[in-house]
C-alpha positions as CSV (number, residue, x, y, z in Angstrom):
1,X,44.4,-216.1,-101.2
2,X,42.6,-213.1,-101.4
3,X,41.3,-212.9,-98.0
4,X,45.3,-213.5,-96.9
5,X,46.3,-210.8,-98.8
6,X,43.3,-208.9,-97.4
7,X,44.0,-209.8,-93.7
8,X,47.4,-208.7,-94.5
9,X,46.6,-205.5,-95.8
10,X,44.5,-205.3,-92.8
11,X,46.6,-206.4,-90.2
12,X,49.6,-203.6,-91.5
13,X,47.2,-201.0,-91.4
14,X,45.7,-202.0,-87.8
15,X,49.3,-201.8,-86.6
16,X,49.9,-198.6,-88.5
17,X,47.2,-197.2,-86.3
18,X,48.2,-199.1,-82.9
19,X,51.7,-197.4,-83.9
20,X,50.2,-194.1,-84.1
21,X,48.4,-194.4,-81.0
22,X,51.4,-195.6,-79.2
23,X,53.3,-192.3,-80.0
24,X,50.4,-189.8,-79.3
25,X,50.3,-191.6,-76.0
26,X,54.0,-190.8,-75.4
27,X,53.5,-187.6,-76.5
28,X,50.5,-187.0,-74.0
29,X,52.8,-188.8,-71.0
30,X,55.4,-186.5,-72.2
31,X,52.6,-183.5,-71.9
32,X,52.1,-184.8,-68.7
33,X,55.5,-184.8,-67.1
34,X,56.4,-181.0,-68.6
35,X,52.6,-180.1,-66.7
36,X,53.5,-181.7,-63.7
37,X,56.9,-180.3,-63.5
38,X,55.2,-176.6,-64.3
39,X,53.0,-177.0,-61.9
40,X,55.8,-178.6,-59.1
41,X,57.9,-175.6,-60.0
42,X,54.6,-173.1,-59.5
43,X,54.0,-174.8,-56.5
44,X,57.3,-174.1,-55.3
45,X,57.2,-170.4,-56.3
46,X,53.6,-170.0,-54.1
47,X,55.5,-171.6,-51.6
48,X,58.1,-169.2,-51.3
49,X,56.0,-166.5,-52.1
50,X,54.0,-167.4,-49.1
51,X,56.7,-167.9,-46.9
52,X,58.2,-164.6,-47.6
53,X,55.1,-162.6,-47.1
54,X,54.1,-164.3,-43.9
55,X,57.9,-162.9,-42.8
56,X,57.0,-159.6,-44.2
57,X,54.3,-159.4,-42.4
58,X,55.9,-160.6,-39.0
59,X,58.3,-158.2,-40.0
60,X,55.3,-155.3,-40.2
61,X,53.9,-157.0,-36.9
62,X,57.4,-156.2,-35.1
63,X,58.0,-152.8,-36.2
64,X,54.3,-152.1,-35.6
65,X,54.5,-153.0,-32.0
66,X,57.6,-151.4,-31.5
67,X,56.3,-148.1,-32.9
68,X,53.2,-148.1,-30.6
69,X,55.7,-149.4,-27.6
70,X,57.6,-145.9,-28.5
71,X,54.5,-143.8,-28.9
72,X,53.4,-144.8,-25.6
73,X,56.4,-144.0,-24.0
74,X,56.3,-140.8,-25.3
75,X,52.5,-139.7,-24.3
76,X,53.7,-141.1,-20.8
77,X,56.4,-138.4,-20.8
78,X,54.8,-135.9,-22.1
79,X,52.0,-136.1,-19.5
80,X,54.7,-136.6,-16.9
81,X,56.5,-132.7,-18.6
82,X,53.7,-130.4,-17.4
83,X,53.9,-132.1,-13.7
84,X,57.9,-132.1,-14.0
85,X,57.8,-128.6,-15.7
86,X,54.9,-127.5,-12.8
87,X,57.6,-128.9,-9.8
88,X,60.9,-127.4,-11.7
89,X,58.4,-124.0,-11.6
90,X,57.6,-124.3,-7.7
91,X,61.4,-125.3,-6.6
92,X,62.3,-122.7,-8.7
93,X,60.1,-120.0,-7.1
94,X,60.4,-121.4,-3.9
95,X,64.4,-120.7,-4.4
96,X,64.0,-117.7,-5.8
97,X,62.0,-116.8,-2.6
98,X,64.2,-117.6,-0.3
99,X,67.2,-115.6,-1.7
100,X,65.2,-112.6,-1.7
101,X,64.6,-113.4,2.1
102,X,67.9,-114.4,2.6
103,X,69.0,-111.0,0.7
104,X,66.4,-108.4,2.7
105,X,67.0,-110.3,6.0
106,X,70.7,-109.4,5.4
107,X,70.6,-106.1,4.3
108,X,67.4,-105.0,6.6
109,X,69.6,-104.5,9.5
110,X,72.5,-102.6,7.7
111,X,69.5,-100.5,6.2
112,X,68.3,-99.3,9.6
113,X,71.8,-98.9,11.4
C-alpha cells in the first residue's frame, strides 16, 4: 500500500509538472504569435517605407531632369542672345545707314540749288 500511495503522490505531482509545462508552452506559442505579428506589421511598415522613398526618389529623378532640360535651354539661348543681339546691332546700323543716305541724298540737291 505504500508504494500505491507513493505512485500516487508521484503520479499528481508528475502531472502537476506536465500541467505546468503545458501552460508555459501556450504562453511561448502565445509569445510567438504577438512576435510574428510585430514583425508582420514591421515588415509592412519597411514596405511602405520603401515604396515611398523609391517614389520620392523618382520624384527627385523627374524634377532633376526637368531642371537640367530647363538649364539647357537657357545656356542655348543665351549663346544664341549675343549672335541675335550682334544681328539686331547690324540691321540696326545698316537702317540707321540708309536713312542718313536716304536724308543727305534728299536734301543734297536742295542744298546746292
Amino acid at each position: 500500500h505504500v508504494n500505491d500511495d507513493n505512485n500516487q503522490i508521484n503520479d499528481v505531482e508528475v502531472d502537476s509538472e506536465l500541467l505546468e509545462l503545458e501552460t508555459a508552452l501556450n504562453d511561448i506559442e502565445k509569445a510567438m504569435d504577438k512576435i510574428e505579428s510585430q514583425n508582420s506589421s514591421i515588415q509592412t511598415k519597411l514596405r511602405d517605407l520603401l515604396e515611398s522613398n523609391k517614389q520620392m526618389a523618382k520624384e527627385f529623378t523627374d524634377i532633376r531632369r526637368g531642371m537640367t532640360s530647363k538649364f539647357k535651354e537657357v545656356t542655348q539661348r543665351l549663346e544664341e542672345t549675343p549672335g541675335i543681339a550682334h544681328d539686331l546691332a547690324a540691321v540696326t546700323s545698316n537702317t540707321l545707314s540708309k536713312i542718313e543716305q536716304d536724308m543727305s541724298s534728299a536734301n543734297g540737291p536742295n542744298d546746292y540749288e
